[in-house]
matplotlib code that plots the C-alpha trace (Angstrom):
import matplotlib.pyplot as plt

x = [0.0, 3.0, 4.1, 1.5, 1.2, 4.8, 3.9, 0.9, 3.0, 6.2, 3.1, 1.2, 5.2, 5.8, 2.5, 3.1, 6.9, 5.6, 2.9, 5.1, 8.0, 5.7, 4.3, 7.9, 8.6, 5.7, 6.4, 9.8, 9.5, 6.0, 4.3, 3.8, 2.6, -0.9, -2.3, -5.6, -5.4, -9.5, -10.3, -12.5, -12.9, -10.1, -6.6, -3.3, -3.4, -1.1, -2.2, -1.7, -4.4, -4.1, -8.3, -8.5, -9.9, -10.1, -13.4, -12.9, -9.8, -11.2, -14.8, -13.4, -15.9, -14.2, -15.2, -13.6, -11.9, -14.2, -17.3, -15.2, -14.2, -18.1, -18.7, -16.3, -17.4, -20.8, -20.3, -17.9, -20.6, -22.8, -20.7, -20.4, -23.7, -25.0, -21.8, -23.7, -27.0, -26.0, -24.1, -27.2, -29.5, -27.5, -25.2, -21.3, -20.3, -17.0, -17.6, -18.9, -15.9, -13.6, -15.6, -15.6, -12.4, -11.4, -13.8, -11.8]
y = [0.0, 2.0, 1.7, 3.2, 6.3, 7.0, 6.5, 8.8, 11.2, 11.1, 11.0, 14.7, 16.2, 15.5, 16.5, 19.7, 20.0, 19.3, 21.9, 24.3, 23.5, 24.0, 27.5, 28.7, 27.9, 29.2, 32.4, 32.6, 31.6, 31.5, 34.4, 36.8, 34.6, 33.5, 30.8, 29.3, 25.1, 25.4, 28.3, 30.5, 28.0, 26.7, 29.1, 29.4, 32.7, 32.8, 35.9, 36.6, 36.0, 39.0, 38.9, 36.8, 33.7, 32.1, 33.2, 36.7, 37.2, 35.7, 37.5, 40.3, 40.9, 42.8, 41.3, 42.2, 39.8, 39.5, 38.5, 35.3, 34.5, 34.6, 32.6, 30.1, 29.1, 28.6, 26.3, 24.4, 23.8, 23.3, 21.0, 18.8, 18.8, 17.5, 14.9, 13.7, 13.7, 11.7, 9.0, 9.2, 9.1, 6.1, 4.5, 5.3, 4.8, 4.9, 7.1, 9.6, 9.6, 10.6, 13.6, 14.8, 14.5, 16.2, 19.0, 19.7]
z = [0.0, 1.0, -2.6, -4.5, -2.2, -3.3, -7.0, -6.6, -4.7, -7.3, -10.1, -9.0, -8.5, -11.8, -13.2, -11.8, -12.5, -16.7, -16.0, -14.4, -17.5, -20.1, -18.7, -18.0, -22.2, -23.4, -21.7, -23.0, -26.6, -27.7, -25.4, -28.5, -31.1, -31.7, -34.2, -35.0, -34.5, -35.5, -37.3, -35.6, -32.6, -30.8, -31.0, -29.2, -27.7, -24.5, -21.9, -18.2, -16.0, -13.9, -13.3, -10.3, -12.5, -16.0, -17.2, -15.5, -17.8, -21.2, -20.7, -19.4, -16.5, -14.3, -11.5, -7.6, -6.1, -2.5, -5.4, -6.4, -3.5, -2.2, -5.8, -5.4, -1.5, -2.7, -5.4, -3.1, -0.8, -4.0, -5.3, -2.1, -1.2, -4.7, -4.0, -0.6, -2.3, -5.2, -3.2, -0.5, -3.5, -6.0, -3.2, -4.1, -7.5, -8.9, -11.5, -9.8, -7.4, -9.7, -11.0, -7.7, -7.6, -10.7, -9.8, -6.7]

ax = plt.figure().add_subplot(projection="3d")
ax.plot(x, y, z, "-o")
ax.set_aspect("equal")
plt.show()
């Protein structure tokens, strides 16, 4: 059991290390340039998020920082409520384990 803790642990360090790599060489080669992969729907456009969150950057929303934070604590509790209900509701199931999970 020991043994797979270690390769989880070793796994998630490295996961972040590539993450981490990749951001530092994007910043310092490719920051400037911007390319379409799908035209008009999926493009490589590299930008600072500087707006407290992902959607506040792309939509430009402008939203404070005190309204995320009182966003993001209600759709954790949200989230883990609907988590008990579900498990309550359909018993524990794999699946949904995981989603949670990757949610959080």
């Amino acid at each position: 059991m020991k043994i797979k803790n270690e390769i989880t642990y070793v796994a998630i360090i490295s996961l972040i290390a590539l993450d981490q790599f990749i951001k530092i060489v994007i910043n310092n080669n490719f920051f400037y340039k911007r390319f379409h992969i799908i035209s008009h729907f999926l493009y490589f456009e590299p930008m600072y998020n500087r707006d407290y969150s992902w959607f506040n950057s792309m939509l430009q929303l402008e939203i404070s920082k005190y309204i995320h934070i009182l966003v993001v604590t209600v759709l954790i509790i949200l989230i883990y409520l609907l988590y008990g209900y579900v498990n309550n509701k359909f018993g524990t199931n794999k699946i949904i384990n995981i989603m949670y999970v990757f949610i959080f």
